[in-house]
C-alpha positions, -999 to 999 in steps of 0.1 A, spaced: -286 -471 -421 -257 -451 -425 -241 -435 -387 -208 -414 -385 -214 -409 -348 -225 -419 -315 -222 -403 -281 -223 -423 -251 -230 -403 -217 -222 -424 -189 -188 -450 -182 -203 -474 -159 -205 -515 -170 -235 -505 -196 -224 -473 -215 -187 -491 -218 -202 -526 -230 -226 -510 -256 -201 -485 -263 -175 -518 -274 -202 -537 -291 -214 -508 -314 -175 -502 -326 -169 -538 -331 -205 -538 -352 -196 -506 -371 -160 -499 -371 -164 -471 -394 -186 -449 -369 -169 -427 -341 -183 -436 -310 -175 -417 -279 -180 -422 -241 -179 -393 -219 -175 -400 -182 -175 -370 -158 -156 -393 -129 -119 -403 -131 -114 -439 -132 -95 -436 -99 -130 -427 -84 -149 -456 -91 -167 -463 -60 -188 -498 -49 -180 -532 -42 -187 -566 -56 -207 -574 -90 -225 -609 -93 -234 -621 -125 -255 -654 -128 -253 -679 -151 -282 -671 -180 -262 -638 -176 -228 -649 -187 -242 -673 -218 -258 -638 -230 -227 -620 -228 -207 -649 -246 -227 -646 -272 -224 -611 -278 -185 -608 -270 -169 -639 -257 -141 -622 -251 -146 -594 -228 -169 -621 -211 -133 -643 -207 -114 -613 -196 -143 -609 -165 -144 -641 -155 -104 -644 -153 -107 -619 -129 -145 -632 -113 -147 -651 -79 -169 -684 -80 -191 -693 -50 -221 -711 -35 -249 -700 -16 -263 -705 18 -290 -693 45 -282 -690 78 -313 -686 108 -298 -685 145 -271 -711 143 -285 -732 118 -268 -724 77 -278 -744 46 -258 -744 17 -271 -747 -19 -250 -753 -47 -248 -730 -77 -237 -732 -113 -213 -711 -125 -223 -683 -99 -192 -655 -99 -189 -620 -88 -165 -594 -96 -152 -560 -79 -172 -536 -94 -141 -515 -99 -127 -545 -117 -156 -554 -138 -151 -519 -151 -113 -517 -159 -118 -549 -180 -150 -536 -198 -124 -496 -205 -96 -518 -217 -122 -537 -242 -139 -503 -252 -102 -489 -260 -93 -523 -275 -122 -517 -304 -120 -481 -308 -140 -463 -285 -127 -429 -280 -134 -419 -240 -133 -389 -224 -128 -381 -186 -138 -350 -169 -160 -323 -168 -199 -325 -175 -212 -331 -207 -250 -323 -213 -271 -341 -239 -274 -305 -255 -238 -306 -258 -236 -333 -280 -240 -335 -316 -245 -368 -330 -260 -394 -350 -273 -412 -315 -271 -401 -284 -266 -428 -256 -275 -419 -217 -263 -444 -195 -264 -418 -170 -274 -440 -142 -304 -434 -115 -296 -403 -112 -296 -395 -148 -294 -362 -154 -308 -369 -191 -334 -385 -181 -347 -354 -160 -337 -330 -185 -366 -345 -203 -383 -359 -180 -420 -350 -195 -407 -366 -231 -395 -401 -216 -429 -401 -190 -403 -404 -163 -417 -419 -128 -392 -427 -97 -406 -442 -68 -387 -440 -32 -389 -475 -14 -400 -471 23 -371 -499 34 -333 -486 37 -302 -503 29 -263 -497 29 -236 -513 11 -202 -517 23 -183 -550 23 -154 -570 41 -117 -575 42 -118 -612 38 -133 -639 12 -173 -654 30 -167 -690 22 -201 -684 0 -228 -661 -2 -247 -656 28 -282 -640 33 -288 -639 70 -311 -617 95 -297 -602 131 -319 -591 159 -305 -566 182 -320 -541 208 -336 -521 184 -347 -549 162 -335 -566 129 -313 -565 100 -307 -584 73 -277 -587 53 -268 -599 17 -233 -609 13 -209 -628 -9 -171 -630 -20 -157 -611 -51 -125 -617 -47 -96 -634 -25 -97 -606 3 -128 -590 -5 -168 -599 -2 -201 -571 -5 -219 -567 24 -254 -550 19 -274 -548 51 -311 -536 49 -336 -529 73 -371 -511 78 -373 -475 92 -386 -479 123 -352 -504 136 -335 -472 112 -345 -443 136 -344 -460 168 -310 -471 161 -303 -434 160 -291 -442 124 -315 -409 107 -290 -388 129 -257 -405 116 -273 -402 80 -282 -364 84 -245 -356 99 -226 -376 71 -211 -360 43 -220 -376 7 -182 -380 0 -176 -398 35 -188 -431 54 -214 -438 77 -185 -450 103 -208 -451 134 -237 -472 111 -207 -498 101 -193 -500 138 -225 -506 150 -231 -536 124 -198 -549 127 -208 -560 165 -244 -568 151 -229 -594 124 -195 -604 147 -200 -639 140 -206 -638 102 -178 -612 102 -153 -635 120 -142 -605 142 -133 -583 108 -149 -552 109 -170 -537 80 -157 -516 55 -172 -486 38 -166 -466 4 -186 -439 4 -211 -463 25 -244 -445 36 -280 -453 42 -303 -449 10 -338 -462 0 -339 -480 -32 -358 -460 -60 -375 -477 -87 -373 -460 -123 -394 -468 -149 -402 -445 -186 -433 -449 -203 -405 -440 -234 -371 -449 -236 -365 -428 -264 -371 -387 -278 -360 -378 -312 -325 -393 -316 -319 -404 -279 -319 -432 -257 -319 -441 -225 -300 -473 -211 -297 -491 -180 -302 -474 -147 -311 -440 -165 -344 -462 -176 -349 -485 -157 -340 -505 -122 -349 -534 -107 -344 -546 -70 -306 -552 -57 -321 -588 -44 -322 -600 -80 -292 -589 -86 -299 -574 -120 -289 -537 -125 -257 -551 -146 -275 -572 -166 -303 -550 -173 -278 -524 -182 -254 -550 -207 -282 -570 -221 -303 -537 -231 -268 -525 -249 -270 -559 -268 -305 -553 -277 -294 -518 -288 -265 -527 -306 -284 -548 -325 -315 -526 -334 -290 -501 -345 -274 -521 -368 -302 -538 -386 -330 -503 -385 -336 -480 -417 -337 -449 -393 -325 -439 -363 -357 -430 -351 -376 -463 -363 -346 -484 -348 -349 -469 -311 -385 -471 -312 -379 -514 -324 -355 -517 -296 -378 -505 -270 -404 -530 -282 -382 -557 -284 -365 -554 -247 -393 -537 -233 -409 -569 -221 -383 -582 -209 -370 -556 -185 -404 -546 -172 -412 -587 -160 -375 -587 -149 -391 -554 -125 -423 -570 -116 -398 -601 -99 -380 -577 -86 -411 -559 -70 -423 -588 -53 -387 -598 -44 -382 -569 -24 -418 -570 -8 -406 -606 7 -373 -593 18 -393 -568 41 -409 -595 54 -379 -613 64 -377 -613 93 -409 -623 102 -403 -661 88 -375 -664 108 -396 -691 126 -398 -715 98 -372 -739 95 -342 -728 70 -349 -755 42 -387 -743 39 -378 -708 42 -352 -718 11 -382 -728 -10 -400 -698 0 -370 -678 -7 -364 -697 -44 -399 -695 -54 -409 -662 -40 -416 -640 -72 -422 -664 -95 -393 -668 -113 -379 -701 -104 -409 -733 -97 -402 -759 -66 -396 -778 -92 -367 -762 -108 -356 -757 -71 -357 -793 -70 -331 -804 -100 -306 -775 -86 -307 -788 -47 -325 -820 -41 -318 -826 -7 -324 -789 5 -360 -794 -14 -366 -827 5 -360 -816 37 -381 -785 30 -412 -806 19 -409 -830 51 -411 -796 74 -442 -781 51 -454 -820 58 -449 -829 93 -427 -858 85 -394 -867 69 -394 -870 30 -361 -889 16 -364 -878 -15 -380 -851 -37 -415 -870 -52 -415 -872 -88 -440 -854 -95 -434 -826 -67 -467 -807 -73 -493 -829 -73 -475 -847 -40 -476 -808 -22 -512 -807 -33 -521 -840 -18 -507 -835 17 -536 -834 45 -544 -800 65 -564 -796 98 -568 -758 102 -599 -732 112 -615 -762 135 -620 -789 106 -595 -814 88 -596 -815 49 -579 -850 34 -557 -826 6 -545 -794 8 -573 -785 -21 -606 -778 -8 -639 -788 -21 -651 -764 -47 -674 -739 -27 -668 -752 3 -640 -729 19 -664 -704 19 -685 -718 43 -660 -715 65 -657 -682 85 -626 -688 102 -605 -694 63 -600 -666 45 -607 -667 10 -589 -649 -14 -589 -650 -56 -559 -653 -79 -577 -644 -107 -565 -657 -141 -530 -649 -148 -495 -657 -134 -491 -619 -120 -527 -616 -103 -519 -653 -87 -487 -641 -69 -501 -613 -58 -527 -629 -38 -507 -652 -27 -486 -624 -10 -517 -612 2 -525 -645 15 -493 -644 34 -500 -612 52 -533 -629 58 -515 -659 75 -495 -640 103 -528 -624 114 -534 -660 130 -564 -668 99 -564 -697 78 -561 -685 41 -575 -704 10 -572 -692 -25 -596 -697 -59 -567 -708 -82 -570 -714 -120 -560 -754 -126 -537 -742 -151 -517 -724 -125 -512 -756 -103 -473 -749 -102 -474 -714 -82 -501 -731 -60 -473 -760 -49 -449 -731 -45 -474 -712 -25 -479 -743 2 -453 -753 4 -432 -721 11 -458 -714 39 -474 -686 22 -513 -701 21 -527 -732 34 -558 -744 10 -561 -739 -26 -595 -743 -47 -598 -745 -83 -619 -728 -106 
């Protein structure tokens, strides 16, 4: 397929990256990026990119992927409850200033060509071109142009959050809940560079308003920071904070919004990234969405007969892909509402809950990454101290003894039939998939805190979630069917 041009509306990390890739790919095709902000106005904080992340991006460009990392900041993670802070280690886990990440990824788009333009609006109507790119972000103003076309649906999370960061390096990344007078926060944090970390603090909307924070939103300016919100957080989170205040860019209260397209493409253009698609900050995956989909795109464009035939063969291909990277990210932002209320379990079981809480990641991977945090967890979901991490980590979760709802059973699987003789366990069923599992097991959870034992009809083939399930506190029988 032959292509003299491609317009890219959007500069942020996934309209510069595909924009780079597709000029390396086909040299012989103007490709040009308009971007409406100057770079002097790039607003934000730290990036993190993960490990599976940065082998993906080697393979496609090693090196703009070397240029980011020269300039990333490596760290560990921990949890911290009260006074008590476990640390996990991580491989290869680095984060970037956002502004940084996106001087190196110009500088690469320049480097191969890319023509970009700063200033003023451009329109999708303005444009005529072989392809048309919009990496427009959430907002994307192409994506609402034709919204009807693309089957656009945004969904406004109940939850709010802020992000603003710090003027010094967290010795690792830090998730960690405070409780105050009006009742609890919890932030996300973790370094980006020598003087710098992200700090994102969330919280539900009832601690919102009667922190009097609906009348500091309403009275701050979009250009300007939420001053009183990051004074008041800065006491909240002194000790984290080491006496540093927080800082803000642009920093203001906002409810996450989930975008999905039942089409990511009309007539000869595309949407990318944010503009199509988002996926909770707790996974940490709007940049990766947004640079792996510009691979995938890159690549359909350079091996399709058509234009029209190559967007509709990227869409299949990284469709998957980004909407189970959403469903994680769905159920990890239901269990960071819930936070705060397992701040009574102890910190290494609330790690396996944490590591095994949408499904992405089994105890037993958990396991092989942090052995002793795993053990430790397993003694408190047992009762007693565990050395080491059993072999075979399921089947040793599954075996453990329960007394609950007035009877003792010798495992923590139940007779077949028999949990619902028993009015005081609820009984709840995971149908036969991965997704419906979860989901019942999040239901079970709810179940739990209402003081009710909770046992769930799991398939035997989906053994491995019920281990995760126990032992990060969120049922306490299983039964196979």
């Amino acid at each position: 397929m032959e292509l003299r041009s491609v317009a890219v509306l959007g500069g942020g990390p996934g309209g510069l990256y595909f924009a780079r890739l597709m000029k390396l790919r086909r040299p012989e095709c103007a490709v040009t990026l308009y971007e409406q902000s100057p770079p002097s106005a790039t607003f934000g904080f730290g990036v993190g990119l993960a490990t599976a992340t940065q082998r993906r991006l080697a393979e496609a460009d090693p090196a703009s992927l070397r240029e980011v990392v020269a300039r990333a900041w490596s760290h560990e993670m921990s949890m911290s409850v009260d006074d008590v802070t476990v640390a996990l280690p991580a491989d290869d886990l680095i984060a970037i200033g956002r502004a940084e990440l996106l001087e190196v990824l110009r500088a690469q788009a320049i480097a191969a060509g890319v023509d970009i333009r700063y200033g003023g609006r451009v329109a999708v109507d303005d444009l005529d071109a072989d392809v048309v790119v919009a990496a427009d972000g959430v907002n994307s103003a192409t994506r609402e142009r034709f919204a009807t076309e693309f089957g656009a649906r945004v969904e406004q999370h109940d939850g709010l959050y802020l992000w603003c960061g710090t003027d010094f390096a967290l010795p690792r990344a830090v998730f960690r809940a405070e409780t105050g007078e009006h009742g609890t926060f919890v932030a996300h944090a973790y370094p980006y560079r020598r003087d710098r970390s992200t700090f994102l603090v969330e919280t539900d909307p009832e601690t919102w308003r009667r922190a009097g924070f609906d009348a500091t939103t309403a009275a701050t300016p979009p250009e300007r920071s939420d001053d009183a919100s990051l004074g008041y957080l800065s006491t909240l989170f002194a000790d984290t904070l080491r006496g540093s205040g927080l800082v803000g860019n642009r920093t203001r209260w906002l409810r996450f919004r989930t975008v999905t397209c039942a089409r990511w493409h009309h007539g000869t253009t595309v949407l990318l990234g944010d503009a199509a698609s988002t996926a909770h900050y707790s996974i940490g995956s709007g940049t990766k969405l947004a640079m792996e989909s510009g691979i995938a795109l890159v690549e359909a464009l350079d091996t399709g007969t058509d234009v029209e035939s190559a967007l509709a063969a990227f869409e299949s291909a990284r469709r998957p892909a980004v909407e189970h990277l959403q469903d994680i990210a769905r159920r990890s932002m239901l269990w960071w509402d819930d936070f705060p209320r397992r701040l009574d379990m102890p910190v290494e079981q609330l790690l396996i809950a944490y590591m095994t809480r949408a499904g992405k990641v089994s105890l037993g991977q958990f396991a092989r990454q942090a052995p002793a945090v795993v053990a430790a967890g397993l003694g408190q979901y047992a009762g007693a101290p565990v050395e080491r991490v059993p072999e075979d980590a399921v089947s040793w979760v599954l075996d453990r003894p329960l007394t609950t709802a007035g009877r003792s059973w010798p495992t923590r699987v139940g007779p077949r039939g028999e949990l619902l003789q028993r009015d005081r366990v609820a009984v709840l069923d995971a149908g036969r998939t991965r997704q419906t599992a979860l989901a019942a097991f999040d239901a079970g959870e709810r179940l739990r805190r209402t003081g009710r034992s909770v046992g769930v009809r799991v398939p035997r083939g989906l053994r491995d979630l019920a281990a995760d399930a126990l032992a990060g506190g969120r049922v306490d029988l299983v039964e196979w069917v």
